[in-house]
C-alpha positions in Angstrom: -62.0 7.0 59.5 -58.9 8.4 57.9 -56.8 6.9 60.8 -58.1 3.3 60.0 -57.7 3.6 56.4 -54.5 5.5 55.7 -51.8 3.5 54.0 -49.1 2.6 56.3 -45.7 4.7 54.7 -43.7 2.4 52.5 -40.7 1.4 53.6 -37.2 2.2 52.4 -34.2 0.1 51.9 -32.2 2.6 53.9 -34.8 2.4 56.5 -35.1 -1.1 56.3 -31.2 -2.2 56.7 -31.3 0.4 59.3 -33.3 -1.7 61.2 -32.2 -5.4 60.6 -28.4 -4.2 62.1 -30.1 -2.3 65.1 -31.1 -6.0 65.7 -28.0 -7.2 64.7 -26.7 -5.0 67.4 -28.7 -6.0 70.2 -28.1 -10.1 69.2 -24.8 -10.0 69.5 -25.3 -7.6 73.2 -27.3 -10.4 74.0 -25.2 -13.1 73.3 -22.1 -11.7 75.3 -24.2 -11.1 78.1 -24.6 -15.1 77.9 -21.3 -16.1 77.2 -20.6 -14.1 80.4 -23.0 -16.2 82.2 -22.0 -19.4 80.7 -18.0 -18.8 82.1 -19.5 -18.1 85.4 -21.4 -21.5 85.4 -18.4 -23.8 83.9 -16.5 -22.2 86.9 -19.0 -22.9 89.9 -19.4 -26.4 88.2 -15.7 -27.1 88.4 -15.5 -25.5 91.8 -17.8 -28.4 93.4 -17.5 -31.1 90.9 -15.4 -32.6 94.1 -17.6 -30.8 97.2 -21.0 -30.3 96.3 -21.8 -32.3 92.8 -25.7 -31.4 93.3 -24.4 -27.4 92.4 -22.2 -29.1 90.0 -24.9 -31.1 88.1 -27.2 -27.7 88.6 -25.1 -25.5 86.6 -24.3 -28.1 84.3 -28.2 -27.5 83.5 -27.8 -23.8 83.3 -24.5 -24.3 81.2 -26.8 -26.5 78.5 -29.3 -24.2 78.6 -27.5 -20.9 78.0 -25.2 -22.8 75.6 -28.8 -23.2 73.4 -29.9 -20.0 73.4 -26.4 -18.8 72.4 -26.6 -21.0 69.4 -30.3 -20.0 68.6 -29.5 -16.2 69.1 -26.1 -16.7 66.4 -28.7 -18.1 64.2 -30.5 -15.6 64.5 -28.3 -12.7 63.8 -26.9 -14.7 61.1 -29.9 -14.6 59.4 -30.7 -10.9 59.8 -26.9 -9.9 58.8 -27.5 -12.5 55.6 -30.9 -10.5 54.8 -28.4 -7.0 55.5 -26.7 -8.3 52.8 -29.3 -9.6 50.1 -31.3 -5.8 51.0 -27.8 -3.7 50.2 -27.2 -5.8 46.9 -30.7 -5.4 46.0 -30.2 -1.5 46.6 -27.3 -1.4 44.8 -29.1 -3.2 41.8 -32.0 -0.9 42.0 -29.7 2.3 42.0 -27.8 0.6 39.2 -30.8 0.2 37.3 -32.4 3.9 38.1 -29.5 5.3 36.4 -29.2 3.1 33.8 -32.9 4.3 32.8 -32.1 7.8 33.3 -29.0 6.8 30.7 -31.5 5.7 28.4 -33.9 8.1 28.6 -31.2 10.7 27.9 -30.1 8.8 24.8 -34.0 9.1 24.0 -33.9 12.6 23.8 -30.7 12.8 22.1 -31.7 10.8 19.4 -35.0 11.8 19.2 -34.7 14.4 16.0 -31.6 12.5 15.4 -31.7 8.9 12.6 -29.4 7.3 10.6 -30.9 8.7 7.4 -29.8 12.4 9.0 -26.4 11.5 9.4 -26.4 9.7 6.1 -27.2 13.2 4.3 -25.2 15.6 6.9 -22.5 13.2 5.9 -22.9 13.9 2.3 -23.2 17.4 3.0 -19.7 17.8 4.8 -18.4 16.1 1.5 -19.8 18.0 -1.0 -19.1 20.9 1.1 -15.5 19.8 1.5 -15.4 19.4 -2.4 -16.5 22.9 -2.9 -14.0 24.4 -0.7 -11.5 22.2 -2.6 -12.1 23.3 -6.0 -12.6 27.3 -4.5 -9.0 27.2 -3.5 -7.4 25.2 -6.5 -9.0 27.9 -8.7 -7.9 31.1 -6.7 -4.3 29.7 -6.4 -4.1 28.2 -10.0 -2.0 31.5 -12.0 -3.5 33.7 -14.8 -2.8 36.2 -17.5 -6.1 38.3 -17.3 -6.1 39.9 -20.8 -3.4 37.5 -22.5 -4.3 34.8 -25.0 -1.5 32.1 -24.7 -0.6 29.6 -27.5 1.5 26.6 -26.1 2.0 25.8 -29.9 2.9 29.4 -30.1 5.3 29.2 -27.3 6.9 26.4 -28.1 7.9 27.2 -32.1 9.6 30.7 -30.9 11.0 28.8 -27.7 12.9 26.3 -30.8 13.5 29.7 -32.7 15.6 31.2 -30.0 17.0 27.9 -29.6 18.0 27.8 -33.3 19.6 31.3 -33.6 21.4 30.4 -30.4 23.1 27.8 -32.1 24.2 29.6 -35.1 25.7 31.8 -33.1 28.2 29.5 -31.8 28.9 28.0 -34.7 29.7 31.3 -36.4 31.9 32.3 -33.4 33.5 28.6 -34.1 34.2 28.9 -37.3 36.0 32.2 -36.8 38.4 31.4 -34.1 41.8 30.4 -35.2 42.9 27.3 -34.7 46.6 26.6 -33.2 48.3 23.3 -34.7 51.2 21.4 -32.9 54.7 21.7 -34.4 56.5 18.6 -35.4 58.4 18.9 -32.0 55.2 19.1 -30.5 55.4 22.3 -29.6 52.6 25.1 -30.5 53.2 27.8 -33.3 52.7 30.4 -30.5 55.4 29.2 -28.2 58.0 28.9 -31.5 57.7 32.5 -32.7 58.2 33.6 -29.4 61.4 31.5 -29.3 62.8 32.4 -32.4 62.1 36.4 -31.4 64.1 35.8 -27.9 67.2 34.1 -30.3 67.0 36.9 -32.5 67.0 39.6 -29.3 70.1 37.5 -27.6 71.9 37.3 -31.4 71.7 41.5 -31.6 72.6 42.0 -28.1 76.2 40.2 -28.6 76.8 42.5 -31.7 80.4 44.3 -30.8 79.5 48.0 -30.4 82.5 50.5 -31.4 83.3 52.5 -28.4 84.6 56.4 -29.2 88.2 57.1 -28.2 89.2 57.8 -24.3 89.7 61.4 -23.7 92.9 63.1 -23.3 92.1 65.7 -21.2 90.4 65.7 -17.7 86.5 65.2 -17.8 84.5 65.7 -14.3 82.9 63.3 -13.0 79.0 62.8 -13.4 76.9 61.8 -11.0 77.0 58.1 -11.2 73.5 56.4 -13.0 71.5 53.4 -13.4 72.2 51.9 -16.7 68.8 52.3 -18.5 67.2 48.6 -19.9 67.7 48.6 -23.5 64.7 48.3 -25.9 65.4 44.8 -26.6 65.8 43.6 -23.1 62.0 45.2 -22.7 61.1 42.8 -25.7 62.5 40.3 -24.4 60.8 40.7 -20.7 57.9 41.0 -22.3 58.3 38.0 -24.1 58.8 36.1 -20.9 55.9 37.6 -19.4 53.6 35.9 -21.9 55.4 32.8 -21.8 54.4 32.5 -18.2 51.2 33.3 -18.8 50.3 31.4 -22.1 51.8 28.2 -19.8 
């Protein structure tokens, strides 16, 4: 009973397109193995067309009929290549569509414990969070005086303090300094003393000297020295010095 009643195995597309181009195959076998026929005819007809016309006219006849059953056998495989065609894009659409479902079931499973409320509130979380982390650091990094009370009032009155004494200073150290005024000639009280003390040093250096009378007798001779700078010559070097240097 089971062999009358089994279900005949489904077929496959693979199995099925398998098939319609084994057929395909065979068509197109078939119809060379006509067109072979059909050149052998058109010859023999044209070889007695003049001779023998009753083997012309006869393969005339099979020319016709070989000529139809080429044209019904092209129809033929044209139709089974067309349904080749319409079975591989319908495969195609059904893989397409297999994975496609497997796509969605996958986003099924991913968004199964997974709605828009959650991410609403892990959102939230990752800001607060962020906040937090925020704030820790501002107040690790933010300086302190552990045990020190600090007054910016405070700070600032003996911050004008200092300033005040500062200034008090100067204006002591001001009021202290002497203060040079310009000559009439325009010429500063320092720079005419020291003028006046280098005419006074020239004046006593052209003084006439009196010189002791020359010897009589026969004095040896010294060893011959350096003439030694008088004192006012020092002066007036010295003088000269700070010139240069008050200029």
């Amino acid at each position: 009973m089971n062999l009358f009643f089994n279900k005949k195995p489904k077929t496959t597309p693979k199995d099925a397109i398998i098939l319609l181009r084994e057929n395909v195959s065979m068509l197109e076998k078939r119809e060379t193995h006509l067109k072979a026929k059909y050149e052998t005819e058109e010859k023999n007809a044209r070889a007695n067309v003049t001779r023998n016309k009753r083997a012309a006219v006869l393969s005339l006849k099979r020319m016709r009929m070989l000529r139809e059953e080429m044209e019904r056998l092209g129809g033929s495989r044209m139709s089974l290549e067309a349904q080749v065609m319409a079975i591989e894009g319908a495969n195609v659409n059904l893989e397409t569509m297999k994975a496609m479902k497997k796509g969605t079931e996958a986003m099924k499973g991913i968004h199964k414990d997974l709605d828009i409320d959650k991410v609403d509130q892990t959102m939230d979380d990752i800001r607060d969070q962020m906040d937090l982390a925020n704030e820790v650091s501002e107040a690790i990094s933010r300086p302190e005086m552990f045990g020190v009370d600090l007054d910016d009032d405070e700070l600032n009155a003996e911050l004008e303090e200092l300033e005040q004494e500062e200034l008090d200073k100067q204006l002591l150290r001001a009021e202290k300094a002497p203060i040079a005024l310009p000559s009439a000639s325009g010429v500063s009280a320092q720079e005419a003393n020291l003028s006046a003390h280098q005419h006074h040093l020239m004046q006593a250096n052209r003084t006439p000297v009196s010189l002791p009378n020359a010897p009589t007798t026969a004095v040896s001779q010294a060893p011959q020295q350096q003439p030694a700078a008088t004192e006012s010559e020092d002066e007036l070097e010295e003088l000269s010095k700070q010139m240069r240097i008050a200029s």
